[in-house]
PAZAPA-4460 file (N, C-alpha, C; in steps of 0.05 Angstrom, whole numbers, plus 32768, in hexadecimal, padded with zeros to 4 digits):
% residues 227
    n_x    n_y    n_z   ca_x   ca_y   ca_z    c_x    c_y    c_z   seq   type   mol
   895B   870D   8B29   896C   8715   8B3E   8989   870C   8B39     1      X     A
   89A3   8722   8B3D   89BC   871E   8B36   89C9   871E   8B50     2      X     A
   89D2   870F   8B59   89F1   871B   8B6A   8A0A   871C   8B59     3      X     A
   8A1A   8736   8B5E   8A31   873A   8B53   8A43   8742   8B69     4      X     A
   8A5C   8735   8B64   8A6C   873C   8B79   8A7C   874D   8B70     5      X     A
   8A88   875D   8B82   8AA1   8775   8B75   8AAD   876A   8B5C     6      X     A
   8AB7   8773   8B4D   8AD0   8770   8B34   8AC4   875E   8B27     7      X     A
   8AAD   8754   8B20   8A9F   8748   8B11   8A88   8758   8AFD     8      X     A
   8A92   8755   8AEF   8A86   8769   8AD1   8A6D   8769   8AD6     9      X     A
   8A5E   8781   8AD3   8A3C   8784   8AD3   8A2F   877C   8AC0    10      X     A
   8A1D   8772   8AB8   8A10   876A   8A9D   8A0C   878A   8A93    11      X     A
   8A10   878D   8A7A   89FF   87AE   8A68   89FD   879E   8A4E    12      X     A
   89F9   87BA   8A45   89EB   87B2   8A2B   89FA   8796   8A13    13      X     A
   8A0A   8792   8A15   8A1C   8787   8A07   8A0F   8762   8A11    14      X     A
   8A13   8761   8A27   8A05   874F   8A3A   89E6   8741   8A35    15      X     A
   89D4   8755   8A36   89C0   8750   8A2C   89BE   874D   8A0F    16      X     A
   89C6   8762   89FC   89BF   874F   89DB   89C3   8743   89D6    17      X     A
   89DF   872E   89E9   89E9   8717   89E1   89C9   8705   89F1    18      X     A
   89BE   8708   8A09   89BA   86F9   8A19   899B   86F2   8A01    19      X     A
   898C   8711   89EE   8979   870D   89DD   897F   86F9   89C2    20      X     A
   899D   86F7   89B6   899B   86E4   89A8   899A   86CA   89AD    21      X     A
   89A6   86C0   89C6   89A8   86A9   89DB   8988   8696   89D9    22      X     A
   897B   86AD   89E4   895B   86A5   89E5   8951   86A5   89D7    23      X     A
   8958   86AC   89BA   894A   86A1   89A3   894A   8693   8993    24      X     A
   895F   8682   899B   896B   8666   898B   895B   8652   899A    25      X     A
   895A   8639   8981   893E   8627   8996   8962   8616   89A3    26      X     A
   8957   8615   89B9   8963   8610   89D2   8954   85F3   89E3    27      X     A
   895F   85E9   89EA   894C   85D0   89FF   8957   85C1   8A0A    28      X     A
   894D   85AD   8A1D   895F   859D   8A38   8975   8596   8A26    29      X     A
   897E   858D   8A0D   8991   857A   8A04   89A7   8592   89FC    30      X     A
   89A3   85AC   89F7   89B2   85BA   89F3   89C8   85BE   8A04    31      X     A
   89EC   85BE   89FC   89F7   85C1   8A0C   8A06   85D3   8A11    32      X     A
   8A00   85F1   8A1B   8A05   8607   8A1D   8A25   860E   8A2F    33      X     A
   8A38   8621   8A2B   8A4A   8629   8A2C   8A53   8646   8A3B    34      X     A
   8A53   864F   8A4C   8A57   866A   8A4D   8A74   8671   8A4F    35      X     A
   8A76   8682   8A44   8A99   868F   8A4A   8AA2   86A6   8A56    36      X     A
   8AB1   86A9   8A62   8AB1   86CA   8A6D   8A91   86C8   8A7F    37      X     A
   8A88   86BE   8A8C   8A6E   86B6   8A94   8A61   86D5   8AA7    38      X     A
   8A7E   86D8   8AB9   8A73   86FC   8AC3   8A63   86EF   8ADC    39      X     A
   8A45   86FB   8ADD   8A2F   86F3   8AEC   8A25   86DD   8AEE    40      X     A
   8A23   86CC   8AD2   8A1D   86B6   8ACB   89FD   86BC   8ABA    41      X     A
   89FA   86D5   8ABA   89DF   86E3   8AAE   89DB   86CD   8A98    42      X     A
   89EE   86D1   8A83   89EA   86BB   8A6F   89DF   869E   8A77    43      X     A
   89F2   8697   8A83   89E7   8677   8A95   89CA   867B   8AA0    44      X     A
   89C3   8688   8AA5   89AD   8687   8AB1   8997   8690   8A98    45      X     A
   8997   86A6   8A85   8988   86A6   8A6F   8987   868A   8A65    46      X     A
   899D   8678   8A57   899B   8664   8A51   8987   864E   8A65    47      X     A
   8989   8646   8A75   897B   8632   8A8A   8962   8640   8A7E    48      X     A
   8959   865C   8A87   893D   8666   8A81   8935   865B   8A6A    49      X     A
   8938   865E   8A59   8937   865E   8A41   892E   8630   8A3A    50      X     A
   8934   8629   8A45   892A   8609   8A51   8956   85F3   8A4C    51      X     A
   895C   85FE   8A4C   897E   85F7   8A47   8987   85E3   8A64    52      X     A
   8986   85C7   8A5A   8987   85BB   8A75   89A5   85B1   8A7E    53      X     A
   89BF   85BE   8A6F   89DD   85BB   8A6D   89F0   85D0   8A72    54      X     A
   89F5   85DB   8A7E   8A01   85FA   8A7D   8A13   85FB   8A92    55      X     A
   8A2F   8601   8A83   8A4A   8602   8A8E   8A4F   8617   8A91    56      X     A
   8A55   8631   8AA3   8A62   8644   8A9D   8A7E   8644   8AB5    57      X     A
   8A91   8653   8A9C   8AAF   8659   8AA8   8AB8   8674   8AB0    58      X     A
   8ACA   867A   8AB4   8ADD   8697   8ABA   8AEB   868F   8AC5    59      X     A
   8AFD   86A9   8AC9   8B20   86A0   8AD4   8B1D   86AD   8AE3    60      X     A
   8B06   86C1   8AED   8AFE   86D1   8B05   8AF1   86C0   8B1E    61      X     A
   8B03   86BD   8B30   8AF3   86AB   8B4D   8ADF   86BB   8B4F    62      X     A
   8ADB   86D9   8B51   8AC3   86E4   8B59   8AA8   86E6   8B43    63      X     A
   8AB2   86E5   8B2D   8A9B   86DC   8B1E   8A9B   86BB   8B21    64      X     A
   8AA4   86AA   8B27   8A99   8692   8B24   8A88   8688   8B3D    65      X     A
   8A90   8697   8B52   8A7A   8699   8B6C   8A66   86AB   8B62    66      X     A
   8A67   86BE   8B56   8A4E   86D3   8B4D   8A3D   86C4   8B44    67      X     A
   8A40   86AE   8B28   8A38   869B   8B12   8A2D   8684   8B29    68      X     A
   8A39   8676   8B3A   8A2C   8660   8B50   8A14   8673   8B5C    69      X     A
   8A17   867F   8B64   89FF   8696   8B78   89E8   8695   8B66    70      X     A
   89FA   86A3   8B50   89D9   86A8   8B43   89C9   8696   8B3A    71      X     A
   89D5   867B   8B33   89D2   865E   8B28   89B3   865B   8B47    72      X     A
   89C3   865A   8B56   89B2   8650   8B70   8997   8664   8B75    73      X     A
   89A2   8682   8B78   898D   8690   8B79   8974   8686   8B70    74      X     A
   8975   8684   8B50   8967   8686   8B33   8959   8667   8B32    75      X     A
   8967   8650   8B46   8962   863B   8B45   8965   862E   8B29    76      X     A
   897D   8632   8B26   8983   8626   8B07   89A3   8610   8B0F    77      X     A
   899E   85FC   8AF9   89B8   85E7   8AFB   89D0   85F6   8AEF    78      X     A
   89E4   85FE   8AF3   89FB   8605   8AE6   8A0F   85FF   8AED    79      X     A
   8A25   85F3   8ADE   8A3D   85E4   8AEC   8A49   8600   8ADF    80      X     A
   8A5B   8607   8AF9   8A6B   8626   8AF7   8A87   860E   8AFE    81      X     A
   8A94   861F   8AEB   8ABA   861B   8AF2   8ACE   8637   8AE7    82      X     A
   8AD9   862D   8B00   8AEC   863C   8AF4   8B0D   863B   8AF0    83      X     A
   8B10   8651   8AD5   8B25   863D   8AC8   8B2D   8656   8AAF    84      X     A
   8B3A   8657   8AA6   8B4B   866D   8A8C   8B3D   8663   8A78    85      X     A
   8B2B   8672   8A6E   8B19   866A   8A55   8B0F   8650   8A52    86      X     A
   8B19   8640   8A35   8B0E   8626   8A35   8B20   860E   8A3B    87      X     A
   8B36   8614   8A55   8B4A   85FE   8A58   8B3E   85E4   8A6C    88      X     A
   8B29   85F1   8A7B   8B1B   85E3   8A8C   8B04   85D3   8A7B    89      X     A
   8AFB   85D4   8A6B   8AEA   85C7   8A56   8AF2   85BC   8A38    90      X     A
   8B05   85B8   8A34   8B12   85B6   8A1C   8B05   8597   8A16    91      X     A
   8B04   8582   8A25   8B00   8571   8A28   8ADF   8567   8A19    92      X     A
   8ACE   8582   8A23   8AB2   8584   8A18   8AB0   858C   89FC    93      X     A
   8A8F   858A   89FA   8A82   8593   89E1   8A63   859F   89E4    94      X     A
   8A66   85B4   89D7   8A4D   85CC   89E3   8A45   85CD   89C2    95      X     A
   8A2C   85CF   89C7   8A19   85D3   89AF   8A11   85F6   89A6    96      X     A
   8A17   85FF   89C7   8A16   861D   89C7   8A2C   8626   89D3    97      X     A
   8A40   863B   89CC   8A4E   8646   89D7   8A48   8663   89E4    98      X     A
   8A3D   866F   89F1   8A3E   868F   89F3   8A59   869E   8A03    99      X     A
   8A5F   86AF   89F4   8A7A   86C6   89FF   8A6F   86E4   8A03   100      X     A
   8A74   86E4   8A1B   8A71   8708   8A1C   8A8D   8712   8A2A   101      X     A
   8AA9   870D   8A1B   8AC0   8712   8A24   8ACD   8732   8A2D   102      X     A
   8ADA   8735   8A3E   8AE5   874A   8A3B   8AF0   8757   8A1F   103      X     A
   8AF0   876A   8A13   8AFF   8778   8A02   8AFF   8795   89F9   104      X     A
   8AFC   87A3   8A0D   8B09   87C1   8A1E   8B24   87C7   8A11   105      X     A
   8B31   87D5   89F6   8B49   87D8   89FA   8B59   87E4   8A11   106      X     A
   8B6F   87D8   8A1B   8B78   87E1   8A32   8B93   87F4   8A2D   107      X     A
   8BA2   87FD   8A39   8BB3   880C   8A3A   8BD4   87FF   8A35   108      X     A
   8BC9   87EB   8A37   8BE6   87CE   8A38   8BE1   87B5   8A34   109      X     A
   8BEB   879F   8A2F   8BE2   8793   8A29   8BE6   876B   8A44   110      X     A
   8BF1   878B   8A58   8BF2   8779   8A6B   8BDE   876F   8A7D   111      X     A
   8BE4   875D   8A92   8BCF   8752   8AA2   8BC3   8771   8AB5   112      X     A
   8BA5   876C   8AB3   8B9C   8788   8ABF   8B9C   8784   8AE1   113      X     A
   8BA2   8791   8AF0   8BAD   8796   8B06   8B95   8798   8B1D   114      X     A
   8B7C   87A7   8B16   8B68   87AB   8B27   8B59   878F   8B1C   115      X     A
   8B47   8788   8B31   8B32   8771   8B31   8B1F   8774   8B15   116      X     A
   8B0D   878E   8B18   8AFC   8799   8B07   8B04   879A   8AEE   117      X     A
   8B18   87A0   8AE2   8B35   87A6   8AC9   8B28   878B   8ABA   118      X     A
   8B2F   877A   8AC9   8B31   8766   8ABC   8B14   875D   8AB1   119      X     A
   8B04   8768   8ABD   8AE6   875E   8AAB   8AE4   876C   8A8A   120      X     A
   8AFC   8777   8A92   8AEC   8785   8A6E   8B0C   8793   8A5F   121      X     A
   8B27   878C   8A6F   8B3C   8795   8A63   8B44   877D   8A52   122      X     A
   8B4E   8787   8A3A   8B5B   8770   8A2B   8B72   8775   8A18   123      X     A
   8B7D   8784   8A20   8B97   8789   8A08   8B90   87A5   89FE   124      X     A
   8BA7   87B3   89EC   8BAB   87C5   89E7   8B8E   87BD   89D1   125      X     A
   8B90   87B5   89C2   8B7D   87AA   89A9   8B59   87A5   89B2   126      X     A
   8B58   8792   89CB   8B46   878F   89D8   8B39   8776   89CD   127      X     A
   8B53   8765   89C5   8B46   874B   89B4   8B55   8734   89C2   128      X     A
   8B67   873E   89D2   8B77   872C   89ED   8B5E   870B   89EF   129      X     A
   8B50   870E   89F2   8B36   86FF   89F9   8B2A   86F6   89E0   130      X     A
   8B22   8708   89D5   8B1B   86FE   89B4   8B23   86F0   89AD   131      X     A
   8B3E   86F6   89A8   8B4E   86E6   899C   8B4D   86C5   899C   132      X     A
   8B4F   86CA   89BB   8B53   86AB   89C2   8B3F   869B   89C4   133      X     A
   8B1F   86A7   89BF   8B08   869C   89C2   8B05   8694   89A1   134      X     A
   8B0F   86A4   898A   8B12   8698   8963   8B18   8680   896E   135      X     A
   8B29   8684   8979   8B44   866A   8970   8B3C   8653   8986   136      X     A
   8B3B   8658   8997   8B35   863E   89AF   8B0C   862D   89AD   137      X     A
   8AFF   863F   89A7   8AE1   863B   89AF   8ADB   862A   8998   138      X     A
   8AE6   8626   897F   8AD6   8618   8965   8AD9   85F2   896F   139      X     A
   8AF1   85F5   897F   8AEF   85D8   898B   8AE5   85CE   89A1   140      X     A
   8AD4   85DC   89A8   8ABA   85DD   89BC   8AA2   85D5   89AF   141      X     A
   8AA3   85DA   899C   8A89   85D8   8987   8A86   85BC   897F   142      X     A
   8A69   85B5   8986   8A61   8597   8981   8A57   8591   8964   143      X     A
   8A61   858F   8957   8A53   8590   8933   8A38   85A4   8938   144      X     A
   8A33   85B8   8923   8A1D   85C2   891D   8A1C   85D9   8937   145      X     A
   8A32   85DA   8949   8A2C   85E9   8962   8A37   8608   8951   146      X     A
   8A2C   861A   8961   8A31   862E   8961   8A3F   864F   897C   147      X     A
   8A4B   865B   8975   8A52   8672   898B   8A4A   867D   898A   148      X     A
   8A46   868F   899D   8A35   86A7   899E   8A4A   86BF   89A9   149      X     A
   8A4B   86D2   899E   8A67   86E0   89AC   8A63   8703   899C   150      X     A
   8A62   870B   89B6   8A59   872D   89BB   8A77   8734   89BA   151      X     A
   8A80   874C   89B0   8A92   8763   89AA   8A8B   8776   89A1   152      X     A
   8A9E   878F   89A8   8A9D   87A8   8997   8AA7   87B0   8978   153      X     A
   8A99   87B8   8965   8AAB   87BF   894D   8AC3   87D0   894A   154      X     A
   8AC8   87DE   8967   8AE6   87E2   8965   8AF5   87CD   8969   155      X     A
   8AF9   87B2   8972   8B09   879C   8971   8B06   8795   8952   156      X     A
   8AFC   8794   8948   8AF8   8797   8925   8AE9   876C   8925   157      X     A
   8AD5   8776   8919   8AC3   875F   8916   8AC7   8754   8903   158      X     A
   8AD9   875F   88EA   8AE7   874F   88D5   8AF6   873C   88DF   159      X     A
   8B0B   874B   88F2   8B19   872F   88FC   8B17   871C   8907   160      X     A
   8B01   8722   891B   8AF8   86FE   8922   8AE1   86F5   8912   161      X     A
   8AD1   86FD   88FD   8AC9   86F5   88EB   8ADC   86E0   88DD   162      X     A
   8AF5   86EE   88D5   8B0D   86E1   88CB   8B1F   86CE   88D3   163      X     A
   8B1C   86CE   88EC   8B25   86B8   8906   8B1A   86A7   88FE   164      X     A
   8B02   86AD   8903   8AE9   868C   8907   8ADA   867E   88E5   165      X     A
   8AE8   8688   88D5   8AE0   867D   88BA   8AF7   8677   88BA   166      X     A
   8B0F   8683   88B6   8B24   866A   88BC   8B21   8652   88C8   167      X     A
   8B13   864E   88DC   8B0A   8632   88F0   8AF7   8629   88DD   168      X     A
   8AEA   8631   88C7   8AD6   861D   88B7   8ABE   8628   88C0   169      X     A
   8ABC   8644   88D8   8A9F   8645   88EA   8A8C   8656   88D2   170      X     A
   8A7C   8655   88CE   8A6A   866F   88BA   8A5D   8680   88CF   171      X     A
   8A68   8699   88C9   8A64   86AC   88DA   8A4E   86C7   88D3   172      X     A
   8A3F   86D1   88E9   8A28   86DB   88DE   8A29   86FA   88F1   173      X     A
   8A2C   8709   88EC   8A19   8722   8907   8A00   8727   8905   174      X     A
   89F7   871A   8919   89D5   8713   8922   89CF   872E   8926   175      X     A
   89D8   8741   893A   89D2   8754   8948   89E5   8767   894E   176      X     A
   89E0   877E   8945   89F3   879A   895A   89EA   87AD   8967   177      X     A
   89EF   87C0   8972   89E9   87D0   8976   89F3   87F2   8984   178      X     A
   89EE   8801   8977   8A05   881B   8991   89F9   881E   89A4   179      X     A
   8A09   8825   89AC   8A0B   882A   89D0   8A21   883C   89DB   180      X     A
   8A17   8846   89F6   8A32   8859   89FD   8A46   8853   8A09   181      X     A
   8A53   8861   8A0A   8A71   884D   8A19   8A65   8848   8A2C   182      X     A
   8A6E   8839   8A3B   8A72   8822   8A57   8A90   8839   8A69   183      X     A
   8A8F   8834   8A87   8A9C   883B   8A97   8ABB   883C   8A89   184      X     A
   8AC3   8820   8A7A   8ADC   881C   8A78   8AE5   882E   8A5E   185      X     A
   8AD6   882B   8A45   8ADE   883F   8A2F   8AD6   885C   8A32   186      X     A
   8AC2   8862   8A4C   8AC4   8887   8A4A   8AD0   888E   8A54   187      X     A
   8AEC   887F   8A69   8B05   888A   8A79   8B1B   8889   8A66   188      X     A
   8B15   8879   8A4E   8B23   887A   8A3D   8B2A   8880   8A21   189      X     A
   8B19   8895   8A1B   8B13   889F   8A05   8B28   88B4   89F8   190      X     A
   8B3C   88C1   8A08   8B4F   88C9   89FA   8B62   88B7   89F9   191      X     A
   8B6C   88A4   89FE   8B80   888D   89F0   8B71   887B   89DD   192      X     A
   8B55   8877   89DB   8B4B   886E   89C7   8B4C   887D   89AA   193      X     A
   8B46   889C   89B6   8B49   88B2   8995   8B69   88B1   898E   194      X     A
   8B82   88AD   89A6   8B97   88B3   89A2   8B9B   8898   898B   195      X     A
   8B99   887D   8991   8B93   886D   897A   8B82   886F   8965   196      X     A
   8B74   887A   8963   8B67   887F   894B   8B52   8862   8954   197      X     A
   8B4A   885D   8967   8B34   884B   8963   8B18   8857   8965   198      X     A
   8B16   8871   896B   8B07   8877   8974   8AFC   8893   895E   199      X     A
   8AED   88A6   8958   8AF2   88BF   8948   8AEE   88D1   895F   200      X     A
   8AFC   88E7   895F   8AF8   8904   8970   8AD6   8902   897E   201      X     A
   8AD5   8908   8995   8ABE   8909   899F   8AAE   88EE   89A3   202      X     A
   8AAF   88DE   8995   8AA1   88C4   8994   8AA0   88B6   89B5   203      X     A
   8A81   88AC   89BB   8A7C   88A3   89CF   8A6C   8892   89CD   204      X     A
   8A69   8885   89B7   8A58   886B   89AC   8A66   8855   89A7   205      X     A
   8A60   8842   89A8   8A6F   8827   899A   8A5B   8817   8994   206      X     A
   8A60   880B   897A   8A43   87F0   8976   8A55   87D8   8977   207      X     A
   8A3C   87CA   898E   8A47   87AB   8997   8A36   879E   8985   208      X     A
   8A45   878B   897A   8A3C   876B   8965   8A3D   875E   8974   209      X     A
   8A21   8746   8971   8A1E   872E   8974   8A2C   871B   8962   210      X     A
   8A38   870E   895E   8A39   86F4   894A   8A3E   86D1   894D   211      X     A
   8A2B   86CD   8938   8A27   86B2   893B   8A39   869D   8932   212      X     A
   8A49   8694   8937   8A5F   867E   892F   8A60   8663   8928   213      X     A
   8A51   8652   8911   8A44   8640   8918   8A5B   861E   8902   214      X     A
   8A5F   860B   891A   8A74   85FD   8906   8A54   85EE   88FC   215      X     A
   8A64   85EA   88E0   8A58   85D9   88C9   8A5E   85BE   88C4   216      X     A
   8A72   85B6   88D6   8A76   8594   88D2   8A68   8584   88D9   217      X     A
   8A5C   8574   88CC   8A4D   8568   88CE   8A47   8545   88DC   218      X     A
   8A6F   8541   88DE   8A78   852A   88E3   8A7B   851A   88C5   219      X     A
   8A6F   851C   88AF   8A76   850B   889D   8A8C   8514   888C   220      X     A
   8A96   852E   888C   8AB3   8537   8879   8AC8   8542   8894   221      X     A
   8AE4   8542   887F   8AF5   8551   889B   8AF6   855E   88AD   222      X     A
   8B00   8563   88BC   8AF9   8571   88D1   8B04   858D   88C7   223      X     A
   8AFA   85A2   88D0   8B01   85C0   88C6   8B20   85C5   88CA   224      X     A
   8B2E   85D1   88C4   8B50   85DC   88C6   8B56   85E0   88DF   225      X     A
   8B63   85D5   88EB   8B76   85D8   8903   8B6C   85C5   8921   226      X     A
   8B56   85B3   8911   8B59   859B   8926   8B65   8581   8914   227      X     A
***
């Protein structure tokens, strides 16, 4: 059982293959799980299922972080929900698991999106607004040997945060993809997606990647580049 409140992203498909690789990592009370972009809190709550006795999830959406408490209680699961602009409210921590299911919808601008809803899945002209900042911010969340978990589309180009996060020292893997049809937000937008060339004539598919992000420090050599 979900409650979702208005302008709080629906779980689809993108949602769930992240939520199947989640549950197949051995997981347990000592694991200390992460959600980002949390939405529903679906994730948070797969994780607890799954036997995860630690689980933080964030957003910068008040209405997803009341959606994420609700469903916490519904489901009868422990989850400390905050909220807060990505990982500025947790910086302080260390997660053994990270999971992201971020917005990255190319948008029309690359400004702040204006409707409630926009914002669950707008992210820049590019649609890496969010990406971006999850390469670069999330590897210092990671508790030695921790790993991310982080769903996108291969039109944001999976080279580049491949390329992000091996820069951070992370070894990076795509566990899982799969196509699928557009979603509400890319089939209203499919002629400024061909007008960029992100898209080919007619195209109404996109395949979303899973990938696994996992630091390798071990604590006995340096710490990876840029801490």
């Amino acid at each position: 059982m979900l409650v979702r409140l208005s302008g709080v992203y629906r779980p689809q498909r993108d949602t769930w293959l992240l939520a199947e690789v989640l549950a197949a990592r051995d997981l347990g009370p000592g694991t200390r799980v992460l959600d980002l972009c949390c939405g529903t809190g679906v994730l948070s709550v797969e994780a607890c299922a799954a036997g995860v006795g630690w689980v933080t999830a964030v957003d910068v959406s008040r209405r997803a972080a009341i959606s994420t408490w609700l469903n916490a209680k519904l489901n009868r699961r422990t989850i400390r929900v905050v909220r807060g602009d990505l990982v500025d409210s947790v910086r302080t921590l260390r997660f053994d698991v990270v999971v992201a299911n971020p917005p990255y919808a190319p948008a029309t601008n690359d400004g702040r999106p204006g409707r409630v809803l926009a914002r669950a899945w707008d992210a820049g002209v590019d649609g890496r607004a969010v990406l971006d900042r999850i390469c670069s911010e999330t590897p210092d969340l990671l508790a030695p040997g921790g790993t991310l978990l982080l769903v996108q589309s291969t039109l944001n180009g999976v080279d580049k945060t491949r390329a992000m996060l091996e820069e951070r020292g992370l070894r990076v893997d795509v566990v899982a993809s799969e196509d699928v049809p557009f979603g509400p937000a890319l089939s209203s937008r499919t002629r400024m997606l061909e007008a960029r060339e992100m898209i080919r004539p007619g195209q109404r598919t996109e395949r979303i990647a899973v990938l696994t992000a996992t630091d390798l420090w071990s604590g006995d050599a340096p710490r990876r580049p840029g801490l």
